[in-house]
C-alpha atoms as one frame of an Amber mdcrd trajectory, in Angstrom:
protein
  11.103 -14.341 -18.719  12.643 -10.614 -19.681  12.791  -9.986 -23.170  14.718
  -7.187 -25.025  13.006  -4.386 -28.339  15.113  -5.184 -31.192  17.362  -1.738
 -30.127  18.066  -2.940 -26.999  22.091  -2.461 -27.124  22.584  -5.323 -24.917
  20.859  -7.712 -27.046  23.110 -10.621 -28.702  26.004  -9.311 -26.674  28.132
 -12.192 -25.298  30.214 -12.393 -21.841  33.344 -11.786 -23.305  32.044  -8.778
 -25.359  30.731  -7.254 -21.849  34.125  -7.428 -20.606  35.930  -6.147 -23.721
  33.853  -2.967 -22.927  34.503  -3.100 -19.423  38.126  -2.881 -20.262  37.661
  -0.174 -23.284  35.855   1.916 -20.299  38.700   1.857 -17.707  41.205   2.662
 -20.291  38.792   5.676 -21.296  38.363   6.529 -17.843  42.110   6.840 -17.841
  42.114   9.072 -21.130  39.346  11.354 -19.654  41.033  11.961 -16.408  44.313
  12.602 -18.674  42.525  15.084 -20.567  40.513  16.797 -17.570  36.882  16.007
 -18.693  34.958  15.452 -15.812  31.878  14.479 -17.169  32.605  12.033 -18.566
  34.521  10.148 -15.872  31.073  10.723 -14.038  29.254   8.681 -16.519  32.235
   6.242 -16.866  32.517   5.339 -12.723  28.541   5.253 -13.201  28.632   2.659
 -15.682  30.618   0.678 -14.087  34.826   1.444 -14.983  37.328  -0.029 -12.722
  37.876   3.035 -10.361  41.379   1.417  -9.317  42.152   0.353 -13.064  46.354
   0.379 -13.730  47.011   0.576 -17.298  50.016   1.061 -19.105  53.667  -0.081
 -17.984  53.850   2.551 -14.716  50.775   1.106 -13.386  49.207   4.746 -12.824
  46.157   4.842 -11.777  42.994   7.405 -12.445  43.811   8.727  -9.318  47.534
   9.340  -9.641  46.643  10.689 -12.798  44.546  13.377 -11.906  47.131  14.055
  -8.862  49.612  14.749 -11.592  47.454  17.456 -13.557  46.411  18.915 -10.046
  42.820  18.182 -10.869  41.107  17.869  -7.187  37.687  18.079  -8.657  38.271
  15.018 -10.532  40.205  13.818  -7.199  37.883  14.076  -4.892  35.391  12.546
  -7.150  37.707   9.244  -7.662  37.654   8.985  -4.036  34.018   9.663  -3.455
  33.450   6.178  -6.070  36.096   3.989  -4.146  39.602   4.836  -5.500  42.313
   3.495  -3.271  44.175   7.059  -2.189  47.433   4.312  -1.072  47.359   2.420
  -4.039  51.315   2.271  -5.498  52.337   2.615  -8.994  55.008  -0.013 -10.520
  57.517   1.907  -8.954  55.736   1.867  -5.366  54.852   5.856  -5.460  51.473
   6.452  -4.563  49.387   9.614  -4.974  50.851  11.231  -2.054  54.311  10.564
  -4.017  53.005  12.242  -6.765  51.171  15.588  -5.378  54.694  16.014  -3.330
  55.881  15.983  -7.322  53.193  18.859  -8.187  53.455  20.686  -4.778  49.887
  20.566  -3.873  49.653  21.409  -0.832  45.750  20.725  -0.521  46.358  17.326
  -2.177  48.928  16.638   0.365  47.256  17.145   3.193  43.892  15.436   1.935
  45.713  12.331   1.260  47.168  12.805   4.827  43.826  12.719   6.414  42.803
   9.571   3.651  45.680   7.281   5.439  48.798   8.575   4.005  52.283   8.515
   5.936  54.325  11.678   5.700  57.543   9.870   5.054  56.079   6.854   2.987
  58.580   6.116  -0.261  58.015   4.422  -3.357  60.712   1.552  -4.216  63.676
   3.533  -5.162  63.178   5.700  -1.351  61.925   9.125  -2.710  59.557  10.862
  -0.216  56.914  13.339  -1.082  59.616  15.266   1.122  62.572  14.237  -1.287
  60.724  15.041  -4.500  59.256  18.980  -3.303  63.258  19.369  -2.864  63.855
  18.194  -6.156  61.521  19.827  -7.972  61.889  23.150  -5.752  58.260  22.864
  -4.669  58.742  25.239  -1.611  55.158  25.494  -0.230  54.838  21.720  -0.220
  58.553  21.084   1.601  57.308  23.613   4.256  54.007  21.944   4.378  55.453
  18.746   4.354  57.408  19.897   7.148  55.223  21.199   9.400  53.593  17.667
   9.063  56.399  15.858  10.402  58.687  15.175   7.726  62.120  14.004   8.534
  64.313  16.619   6.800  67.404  14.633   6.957  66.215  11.433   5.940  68.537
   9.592   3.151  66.830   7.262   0.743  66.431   3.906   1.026  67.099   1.824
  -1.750  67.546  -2.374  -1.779  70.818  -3.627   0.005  72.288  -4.975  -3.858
  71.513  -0.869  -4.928  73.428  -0.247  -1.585  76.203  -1.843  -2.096  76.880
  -0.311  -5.599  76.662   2.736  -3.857  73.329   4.097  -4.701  71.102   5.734
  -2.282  71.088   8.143   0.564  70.300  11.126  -0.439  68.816  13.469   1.637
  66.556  16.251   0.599  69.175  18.743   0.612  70.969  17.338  -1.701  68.350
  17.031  -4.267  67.901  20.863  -4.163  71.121  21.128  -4.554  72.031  18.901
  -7.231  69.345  20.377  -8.884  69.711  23.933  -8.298  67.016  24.871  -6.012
  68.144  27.877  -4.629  64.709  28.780  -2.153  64.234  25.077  -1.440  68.002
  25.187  -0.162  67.699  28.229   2.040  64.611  26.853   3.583  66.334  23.480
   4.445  69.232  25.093   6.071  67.401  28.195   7.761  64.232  27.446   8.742
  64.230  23.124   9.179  67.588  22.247  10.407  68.757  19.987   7.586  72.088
  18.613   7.767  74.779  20.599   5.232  77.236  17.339   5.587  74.870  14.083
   5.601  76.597  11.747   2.820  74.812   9.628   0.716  76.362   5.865   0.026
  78.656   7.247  -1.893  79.549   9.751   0.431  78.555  12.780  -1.245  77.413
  15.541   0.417  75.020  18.322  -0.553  78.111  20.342  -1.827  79.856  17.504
  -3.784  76.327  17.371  -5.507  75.826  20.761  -6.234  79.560  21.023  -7.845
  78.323  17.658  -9.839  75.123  19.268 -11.164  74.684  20.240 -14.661  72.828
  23.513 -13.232  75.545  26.089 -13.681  74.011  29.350 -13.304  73.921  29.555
  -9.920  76.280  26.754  -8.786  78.252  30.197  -7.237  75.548  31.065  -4.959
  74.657  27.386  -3.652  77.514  26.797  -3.101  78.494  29.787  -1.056  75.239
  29.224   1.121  76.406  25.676   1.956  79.611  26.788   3.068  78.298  29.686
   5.270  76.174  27.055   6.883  79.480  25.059   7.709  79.752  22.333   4.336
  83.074  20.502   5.070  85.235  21.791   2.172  87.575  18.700   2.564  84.466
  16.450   1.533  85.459  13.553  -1.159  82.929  12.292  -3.683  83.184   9.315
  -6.211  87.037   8.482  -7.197  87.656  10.580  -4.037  87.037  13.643  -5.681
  86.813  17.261  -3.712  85.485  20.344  -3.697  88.167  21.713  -5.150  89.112
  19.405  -7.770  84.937  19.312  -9.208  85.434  23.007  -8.831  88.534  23.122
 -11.184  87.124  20.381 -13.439  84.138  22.913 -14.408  86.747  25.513 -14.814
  84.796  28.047 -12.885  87.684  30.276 -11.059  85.241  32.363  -9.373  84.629
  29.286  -7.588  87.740  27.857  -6.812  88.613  31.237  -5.597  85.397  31.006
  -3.119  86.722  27.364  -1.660  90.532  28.840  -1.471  89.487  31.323   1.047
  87.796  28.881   3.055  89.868  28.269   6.248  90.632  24.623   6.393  90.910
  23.693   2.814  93.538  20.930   1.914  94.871  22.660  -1.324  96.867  19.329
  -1.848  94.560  16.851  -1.413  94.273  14.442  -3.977  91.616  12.376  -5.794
  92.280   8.199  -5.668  93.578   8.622  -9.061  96.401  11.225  -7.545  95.210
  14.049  -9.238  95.329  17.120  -7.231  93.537  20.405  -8.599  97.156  21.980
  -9.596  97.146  18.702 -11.485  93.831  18.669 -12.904  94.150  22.910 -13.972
  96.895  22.086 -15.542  95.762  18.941 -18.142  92.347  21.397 -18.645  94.196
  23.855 -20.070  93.664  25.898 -17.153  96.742  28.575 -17.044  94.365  31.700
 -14.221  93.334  28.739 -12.353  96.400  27.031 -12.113  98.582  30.086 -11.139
  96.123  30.743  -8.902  96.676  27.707  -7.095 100.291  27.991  -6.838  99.822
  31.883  -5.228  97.734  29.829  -2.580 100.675  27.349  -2.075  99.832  24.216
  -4.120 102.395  22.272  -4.525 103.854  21.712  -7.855 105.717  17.974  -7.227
 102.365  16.425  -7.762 102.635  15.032 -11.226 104.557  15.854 -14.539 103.371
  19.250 -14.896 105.842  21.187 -17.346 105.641  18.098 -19.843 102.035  18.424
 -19.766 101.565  21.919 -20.363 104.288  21.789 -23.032 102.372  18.978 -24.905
  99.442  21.754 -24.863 102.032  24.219 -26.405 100.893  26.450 -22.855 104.628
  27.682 -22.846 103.921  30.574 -20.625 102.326  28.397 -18.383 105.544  25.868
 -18.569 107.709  28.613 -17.598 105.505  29.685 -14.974 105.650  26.360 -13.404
 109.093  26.004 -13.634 109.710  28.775 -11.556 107.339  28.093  -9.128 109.359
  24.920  -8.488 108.157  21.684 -11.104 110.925  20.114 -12.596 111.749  18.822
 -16.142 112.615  15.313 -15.084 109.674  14.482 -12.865 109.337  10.772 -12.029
 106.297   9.904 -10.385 106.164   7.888  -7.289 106.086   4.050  -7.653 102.232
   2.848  -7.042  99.238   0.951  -8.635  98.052   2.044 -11.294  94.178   2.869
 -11.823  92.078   2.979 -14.627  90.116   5.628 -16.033  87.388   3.857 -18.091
  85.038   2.117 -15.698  83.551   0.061 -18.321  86.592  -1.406 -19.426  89.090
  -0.968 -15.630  89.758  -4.494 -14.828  91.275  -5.685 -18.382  93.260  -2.498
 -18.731  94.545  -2.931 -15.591  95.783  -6.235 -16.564  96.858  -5.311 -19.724
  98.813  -2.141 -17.678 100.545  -4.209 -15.303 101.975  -6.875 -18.155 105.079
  -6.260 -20.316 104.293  -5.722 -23.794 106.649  -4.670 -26.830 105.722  -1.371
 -27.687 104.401  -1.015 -31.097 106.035   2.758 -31.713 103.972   4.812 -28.738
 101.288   1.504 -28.731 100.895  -0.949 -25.940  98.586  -3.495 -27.219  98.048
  -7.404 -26.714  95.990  -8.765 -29.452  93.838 -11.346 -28.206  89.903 -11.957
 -27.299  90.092 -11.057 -24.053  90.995  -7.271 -25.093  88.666  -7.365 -27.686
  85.922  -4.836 -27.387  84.487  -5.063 -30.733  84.434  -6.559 -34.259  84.395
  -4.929 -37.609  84.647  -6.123 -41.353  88.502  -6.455 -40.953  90.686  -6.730
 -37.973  88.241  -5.966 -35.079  88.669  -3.123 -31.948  90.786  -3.475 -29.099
  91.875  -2.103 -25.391  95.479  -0.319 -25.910  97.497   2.503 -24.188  98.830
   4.998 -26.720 101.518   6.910 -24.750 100.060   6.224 -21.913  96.752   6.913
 -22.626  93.652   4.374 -22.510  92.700   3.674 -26.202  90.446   2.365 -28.343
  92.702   0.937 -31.154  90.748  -0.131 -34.888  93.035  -2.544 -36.620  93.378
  -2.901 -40.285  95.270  -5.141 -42.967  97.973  -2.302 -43.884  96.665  -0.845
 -47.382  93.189  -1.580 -46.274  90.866   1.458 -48.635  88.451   1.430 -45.175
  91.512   2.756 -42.957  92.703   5.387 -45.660  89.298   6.823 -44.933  89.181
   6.866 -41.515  92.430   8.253 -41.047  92.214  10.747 -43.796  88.512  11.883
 -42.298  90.514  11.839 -39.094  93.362  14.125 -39.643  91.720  16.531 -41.964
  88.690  16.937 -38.846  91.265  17.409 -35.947  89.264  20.494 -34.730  86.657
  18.840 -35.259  85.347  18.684 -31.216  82.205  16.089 -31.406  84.342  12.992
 -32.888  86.166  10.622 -31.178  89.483  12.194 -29.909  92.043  10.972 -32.954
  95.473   9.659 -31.070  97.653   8.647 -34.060  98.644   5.600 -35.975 100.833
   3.137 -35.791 102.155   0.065 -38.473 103.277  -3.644 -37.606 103.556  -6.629
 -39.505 101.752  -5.259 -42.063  98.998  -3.857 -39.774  97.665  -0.340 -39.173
  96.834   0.488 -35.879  94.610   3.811 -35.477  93.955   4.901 -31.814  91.310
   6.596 -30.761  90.074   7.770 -27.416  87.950   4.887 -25.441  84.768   5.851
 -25.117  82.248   3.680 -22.325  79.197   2.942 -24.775  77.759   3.708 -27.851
  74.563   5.250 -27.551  72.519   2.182 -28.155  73.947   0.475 -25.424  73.360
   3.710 -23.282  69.689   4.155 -24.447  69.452   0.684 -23.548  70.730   0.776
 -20.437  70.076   4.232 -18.813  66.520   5.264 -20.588  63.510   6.251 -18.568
  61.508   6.275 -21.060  59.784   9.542 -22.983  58.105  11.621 -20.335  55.034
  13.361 -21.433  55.303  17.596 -21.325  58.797  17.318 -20.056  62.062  19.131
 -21.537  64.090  16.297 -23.176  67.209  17.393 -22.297  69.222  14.128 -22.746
  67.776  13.841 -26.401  68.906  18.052 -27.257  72.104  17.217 -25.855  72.998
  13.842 -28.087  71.524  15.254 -31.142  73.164  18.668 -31.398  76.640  16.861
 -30.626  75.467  14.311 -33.727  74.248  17.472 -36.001  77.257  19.500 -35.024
  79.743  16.478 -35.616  78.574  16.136 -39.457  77.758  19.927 -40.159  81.127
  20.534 -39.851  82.162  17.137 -41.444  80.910  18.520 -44.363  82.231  21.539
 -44.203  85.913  19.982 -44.844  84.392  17.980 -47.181  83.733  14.963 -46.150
  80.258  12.300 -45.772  79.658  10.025 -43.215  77.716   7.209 -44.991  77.190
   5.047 -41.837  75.352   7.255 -39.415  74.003   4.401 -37.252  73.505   4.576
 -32.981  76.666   1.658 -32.717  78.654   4.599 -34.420  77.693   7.129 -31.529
  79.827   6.712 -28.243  79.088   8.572 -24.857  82.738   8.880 -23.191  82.920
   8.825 -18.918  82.104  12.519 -19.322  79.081  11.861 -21.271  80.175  13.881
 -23.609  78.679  12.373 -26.933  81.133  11.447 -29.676  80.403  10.748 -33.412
  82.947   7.422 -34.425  83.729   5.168 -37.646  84.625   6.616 -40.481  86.328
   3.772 -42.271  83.124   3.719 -45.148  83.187   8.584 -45.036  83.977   9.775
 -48.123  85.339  12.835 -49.723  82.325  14.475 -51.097  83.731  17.332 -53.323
  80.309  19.339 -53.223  78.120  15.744 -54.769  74.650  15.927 -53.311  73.867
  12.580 -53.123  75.893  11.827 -49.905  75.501  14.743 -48.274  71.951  13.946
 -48.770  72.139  10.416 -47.600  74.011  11.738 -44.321  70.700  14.027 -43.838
  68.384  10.924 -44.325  70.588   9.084 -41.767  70.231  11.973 -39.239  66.562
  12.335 -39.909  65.960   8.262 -38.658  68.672   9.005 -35.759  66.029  12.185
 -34.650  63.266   9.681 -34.617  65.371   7.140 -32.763  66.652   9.651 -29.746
  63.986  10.848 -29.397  61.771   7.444 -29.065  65.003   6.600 -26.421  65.777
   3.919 -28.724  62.349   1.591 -28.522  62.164   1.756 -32.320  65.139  -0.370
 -33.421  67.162   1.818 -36.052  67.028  -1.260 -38.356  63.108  -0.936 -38.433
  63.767   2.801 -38.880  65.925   1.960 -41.981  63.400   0.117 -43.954  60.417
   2.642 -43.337  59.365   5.195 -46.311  60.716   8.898 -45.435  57.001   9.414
 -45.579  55.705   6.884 -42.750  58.910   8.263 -41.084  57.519  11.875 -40.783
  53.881  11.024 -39.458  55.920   8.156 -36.889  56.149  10.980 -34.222  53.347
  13.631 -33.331  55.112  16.562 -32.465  54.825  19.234 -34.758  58.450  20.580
 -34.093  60.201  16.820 -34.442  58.391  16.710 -37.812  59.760  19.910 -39.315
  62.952  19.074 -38.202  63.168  15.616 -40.017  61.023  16.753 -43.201  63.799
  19.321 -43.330  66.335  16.816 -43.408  64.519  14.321 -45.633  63.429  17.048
 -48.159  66.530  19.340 -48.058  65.467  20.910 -51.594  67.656  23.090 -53.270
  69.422  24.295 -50.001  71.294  20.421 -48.950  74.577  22.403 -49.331  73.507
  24.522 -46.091  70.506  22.460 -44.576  72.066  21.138 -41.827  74.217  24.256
 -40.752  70.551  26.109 -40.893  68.761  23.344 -38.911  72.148  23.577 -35.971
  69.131  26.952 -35.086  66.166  24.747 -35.482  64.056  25.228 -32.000  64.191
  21.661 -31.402  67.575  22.296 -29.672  66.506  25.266 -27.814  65.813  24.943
 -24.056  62.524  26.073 -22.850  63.882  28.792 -20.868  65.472  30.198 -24.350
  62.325  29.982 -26.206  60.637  31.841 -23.511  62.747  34.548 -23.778  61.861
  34.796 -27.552  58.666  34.738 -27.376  58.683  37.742 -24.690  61.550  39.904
 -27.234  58.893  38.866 -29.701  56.242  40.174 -27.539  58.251  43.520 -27.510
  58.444  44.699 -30.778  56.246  47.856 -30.932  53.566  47.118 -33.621  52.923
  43.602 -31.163  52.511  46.084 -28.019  50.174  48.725 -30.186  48.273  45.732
 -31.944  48.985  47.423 -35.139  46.721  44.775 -37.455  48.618  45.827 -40.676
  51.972  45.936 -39.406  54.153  43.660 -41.515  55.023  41.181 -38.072  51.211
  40.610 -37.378  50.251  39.751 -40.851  52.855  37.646 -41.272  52.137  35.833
 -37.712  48.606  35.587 -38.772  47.090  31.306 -39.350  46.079  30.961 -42.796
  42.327  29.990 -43.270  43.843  26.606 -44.522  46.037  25.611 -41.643  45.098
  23.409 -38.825  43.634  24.235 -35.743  46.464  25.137 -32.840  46.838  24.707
 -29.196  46.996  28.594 -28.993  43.681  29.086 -30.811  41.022  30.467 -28.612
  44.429  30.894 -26.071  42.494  33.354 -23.537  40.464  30.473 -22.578  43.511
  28.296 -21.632  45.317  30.726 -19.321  44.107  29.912 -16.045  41.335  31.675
 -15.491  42.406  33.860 -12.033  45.938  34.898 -14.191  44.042  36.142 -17.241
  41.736  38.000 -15.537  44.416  39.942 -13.298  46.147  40.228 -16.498  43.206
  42.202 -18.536  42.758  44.287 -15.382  45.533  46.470 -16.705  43.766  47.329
 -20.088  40.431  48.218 -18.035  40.446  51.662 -18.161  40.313  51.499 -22.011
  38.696  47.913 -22.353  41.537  46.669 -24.211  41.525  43.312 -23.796  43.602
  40.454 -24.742  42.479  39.123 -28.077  42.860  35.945 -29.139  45.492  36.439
 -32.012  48.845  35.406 -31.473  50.446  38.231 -31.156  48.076  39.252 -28.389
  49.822  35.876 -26.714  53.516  37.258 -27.535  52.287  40.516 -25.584  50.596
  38.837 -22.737  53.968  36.777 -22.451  56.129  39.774 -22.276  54.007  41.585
 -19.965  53.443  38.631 -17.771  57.455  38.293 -17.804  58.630  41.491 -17.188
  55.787  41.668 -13.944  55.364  38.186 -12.457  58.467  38.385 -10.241  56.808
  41.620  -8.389  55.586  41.634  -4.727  52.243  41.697  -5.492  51.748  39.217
  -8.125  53.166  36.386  -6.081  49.646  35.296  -6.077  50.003  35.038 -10.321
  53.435  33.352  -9.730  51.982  30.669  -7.186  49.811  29.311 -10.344  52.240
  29.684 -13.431  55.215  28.900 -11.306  57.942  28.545 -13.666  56.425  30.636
 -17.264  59.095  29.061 -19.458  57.589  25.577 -18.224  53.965  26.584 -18.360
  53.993  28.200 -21.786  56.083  25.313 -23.177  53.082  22.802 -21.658  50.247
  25.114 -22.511  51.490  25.727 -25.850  53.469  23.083 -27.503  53.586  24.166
 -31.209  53.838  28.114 -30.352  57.605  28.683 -30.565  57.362  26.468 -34.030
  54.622  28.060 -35.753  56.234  31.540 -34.764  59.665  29.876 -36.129  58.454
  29.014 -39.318  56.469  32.195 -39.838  59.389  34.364 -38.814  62.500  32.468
 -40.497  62.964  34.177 -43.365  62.425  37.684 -42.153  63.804  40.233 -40.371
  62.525  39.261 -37.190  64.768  36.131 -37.030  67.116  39.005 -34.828  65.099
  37.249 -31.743  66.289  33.846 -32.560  69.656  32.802 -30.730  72.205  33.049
 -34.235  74.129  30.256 -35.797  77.765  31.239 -36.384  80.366  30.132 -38.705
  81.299  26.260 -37.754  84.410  26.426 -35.962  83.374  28.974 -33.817  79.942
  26.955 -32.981  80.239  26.762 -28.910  80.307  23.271 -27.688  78.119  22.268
 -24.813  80.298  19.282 -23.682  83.774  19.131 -22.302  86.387  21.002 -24.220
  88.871  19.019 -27.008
């Protein structure tokens, strides 16, 4: 019989205490893939971890894993100890999927040769094609190609997903929709893809590129889709055009571009109607819309004149007028449709019945039109004239609608609430109507999150919270609190355009700290709960210490911004209009260009160790240890060395200080797009991106170095309130 020596690790170890370290090891082997050490996922797989192990809720394996960091070391040493190179995530993508995702072309064409198909999808019909496109990976879509890829597949999705209209897309229109220009030029010149495929909604590439939220060079994409013969008569969703998206972004350079196109219906209407004379002239569009008319749009094609009078767009009136609309326009007889999706089918009931009009109100009190309840007299559907409304009632007198009316009509400019209709009484009733919104933002998070991606630019969260900040900075600056900042009192409209709502419990502040303060406190647990895509209920939020609040979330950035609003000091009065430049809502693309103007200034380019920017930028002894320390190290390797080859002759080199970082940044900028660094480019690919990833807490730490001083001329400037640009659709 074997015995053990006392040390024998094994000894007194039970079954189940094996195979709670079995599991610790393939959830370690997961980590060290993760984190790139390949060591010890050799003694891991040796020990026995589950090479095929799926942990977490994706299901990702250690292979998909290391596909994702572009790690074929660690790849091809997965495979050598069994790992399944088909294996699917939760989602179906396997790691084919995912090295289409990276653009690795050597991955790609190993997991070719290990089995995989070149048009294989995961469950929602993304191929390794589909994803290159969207994530402009042009080596891999060419690779992918010359493999056999079929360039004009659309995606599959289930036949329920089908019928709602989902799926179909085709490659092209992923690079287009997301603003691919190279990807797009390839598809079209070099592979054949099709410039009108539809998807199931019957989009084409163009309807998605005039859809996209990429903007800054929509012009160009759009021009090479119709030189490669896009149809510019296409409809989208709610029979949209060309035309009509183009007018909606009110970008006249390019409804000017689909005016000169040949065949172009310049009447055409959306299903609503609405044709882009129409739509120019309820944006407030005055070039665009005489524009139209010098093309021959025809000006019987809604109640134009009214409309731009209600704007107080006389010239524009007049203008019309001559050109032929009329005063008295009655529109022709025919169903009406809704705008609100959410809400269609009971307004269109409530549209088509006769109700006694409460002043400009059509409403029908009853459950059925109920959308929501509050402490007094609940929410309902309404059309306030002749708009879809959501109308808050109140017993007439009520203190809770003084405030939100007062808060209302003193904030009329203000562009991130709720659009404020009017008021009506009745029966002793008050009736304020307000602009119906889809969802409140708990109900979006809840229905539309993905989930936080790791190293990826929250966009979705920037966008919500600088709406939210924005909305009570300038609250405050007439004078008024909020007092019940909560995610029910957050709407996203059809234009997902975010909207701060409920004021009934805001209160006229007069300068007092405290509720300014509380509105601070509120934003601070909002951060937290955007940010976490609402998987922390805001009621746990609300009973957490301010100081368990601030360790809650890692990053270093997400903390200074909500210690600033917990801990507003002396400075409450202007906290929130400073924190409206906090880097938290600056894209990664903006940083980047900071960090190279940064990079710039003289003493940074001389390495002047006493200038007053490099002993300010320099870590205290005290403070802890940075992803930028040692930062030569973490470049990769081939980059860092082509980059010290220009300090050779005098040996130079790149130090590792952070302002050496802010110079090799600049430099790398201003020569990365040259011919003959494409060989640099292929491995940083997009810089904003890879800085961003590489260095996480850089554009912080230089923030809160720099803040105070002079140097704060780099950082993009916060201007008085009412001029603050808003990112969503106009008032």
């Amino acid at each position: 019989m074997e015995t053990r020596s006392p040390k024998d690790p094994q000894e007194g170890l039970t079954p189940s205490t094996c195979k709670r370290a079995t599991v610790e090891d393939n959830h370690l082997l997961i980590k060290a893939v993760q984190n790139g050490d390949t060591e010890l996922v050799q003694r891991l797989l040796e020990r026995g971890a589950e090479v095929n192990f799926q942990g977490g809720e994706g299901g990702w394996t250690p292979l998909h894993n290391a596909v994702q960091s572009s790690r074929e070391d660690i790849v091809g040493l997965l495979l050598h100890h069994g790992a399944d190179p088909c294996r699917q995530k939760k989602n179906g993508a396997t790691p084919f999927l995912v090295a289409g995702i990276v653009g690795n072309v050597r991955l790609l064409e190993l997991f070719l040769s290990k089995g995989s198909h070149v048009d294989e999808c995961d469950f929602h019909g993304f191929t390794a094609f589909m994803e290159a496109a969207v994530y402009g990976k042009v080596e891999a879509l060419k690779f992918l190609h010359e493999k056999g890829a079929e360039v004009n597949l659309g995606r599959k999705t289930k036949e329920d997903q089908k019928r709602l209209g989902k799926g179909g897309a085709t490659a092209l229109m992923d690079a287009a929709e997301h603003g691919h220009m190279d990807a797009l030029k390839m598809l079209l010149e070099e592979m054949g893809a099709d410039v009108n495929a539809r998807d199931n909604m019957g989009r084409s590439a163009l309807i998605h590129a005039l859809l996209s939220s990429h903007d800054e060079n929509v012009e160009a994409i759009t021009r090479l889709l119709l030189d490669h013969g896009a149809d510019v008569n296409v409809r989208g969703k709610r029979g949209k055009t060309p035309l009509i998206l183009a007018v909606e972004k009110k970008h006249l350079g390019l409804v000017q571009m689909l005016l000169e196109q040949e065949h172009i219906d310049i009447n055409d209407t959306d299903s609503e109607g609405n044709t882009a004379l129409l739509t120019a002239v309820q944006l407030r569009q005055e070039k665009i819309a005489r524009l139209l008319c010098s093309k021959g749009a025809h000006t019987d094609c809604g109640n134009l004149v009214t409309i731009a009078r209600r704007h107080y767009d006389i010239s524009l009136a007049e203008f019309l007028l001559l050109n032929g609309a009329r005063e008295d326009f009655q529109p022709p007889a025919e169903d009406w449709n809704p705008q609100n999706s959410r809400w269609g089918t009971v307004l269109t009931r409530l549209h088509r019945m006769y109700r006694p009009m409460i002043g400009k109100l059509k409403i029908m009190i009853d459950e059925e039109y109920k959308i929501a309840d509050t402490s007094e007299g609940g929410i309902y559907l309404g059309f306030y004239e002749g708009r879809e409304a959501a109308v808050k009632r109140f017993c007439e007198g009520s203190e809770h609608a003084q405030r939100e009316v007062s808060c209302l009509q003193n904030s009329r400019e203000n562009c991130n609430l709720v659009t404020f209709y009017g008021t009506e009484n009745h029966k002793d009733c008050l009736y304020v109507c307000l602009a119906l919104c889809e969802r409140t933002l708990a109900e979006h998070l809840a229905r539309d999150s993905r989930g936080t991606v790791e190293n990826t630019e929250d966009e979705f969260a920037r966008h919500v919270l600088l709406s939210i900040f924005k909305a009570v900075a300038e609250l405050h600056l007439v004078g008024y609190a909020h007092q019940d900042l909560h995610p029910q009192n957050i709407l996203i409209d059809s234009k997902n355009a975010v909207r701060l709502a409920d004021f009934d419990k805001s209160i006229k502040c007069d300068g007092r700290p405290q509720e300014i303060k509380r509105d601070l406190e509120a934003l601070g647990r909002l951060v937290l709960y955007v940010v976490k895509k609402g998987d922390i209920p805001f009621e746990t939020l609300e009973v957490q210490s301010k100081e368990e609040l601030t360790e809650l979330y890692p990053d270093e950035e997400i903390q200074h911004l909500i210690r600033h609003l917990f801990y507003p000091g002396e400075k409450w009065q202007t906290q929130l209009h400073k924190m409206l430049g906090h880097p938290f809502f600056w894209s990664w693309e903006t940083r980047y260009r900071i960090l190279q103007d940064l990079g710039n200034e003289s003493d940074i380019k001389v390495r002047d160790i006493k200038s007053k920017i490099l002993q300010i930028l320099k870590p205290e002894p005290s403070e802890p240890s940075r992803s930028f320390d040692q930062w030569t190290t973490k470049i990769d390797p081939y980059v860092m060395k082509k980059m010290n080859k220009f300090y050779k002759r005098n040996c130079n080199f790149y130090q590792d200080i952070v302002g050496d970082l802010l110079k090799f940044i600049r430099n790398l900028g201003a020569h990365i797009n040259e011919g003959q660094n494409n060989d640099m480019k292929s491995k940083i690919r997009d810089p904003a991106q890879y800085f961003q990833k590489t260095f996480p807490d850089l554009m912080i730490y230089v923030y809160t170095k720099l803040q105070d001083t002079e140097y704060t001329k780099h950082f993009p400037q916060t201007h008085d309130l009412p001029r603050l640009k808003y990112d969503g659709p106009d008032c």
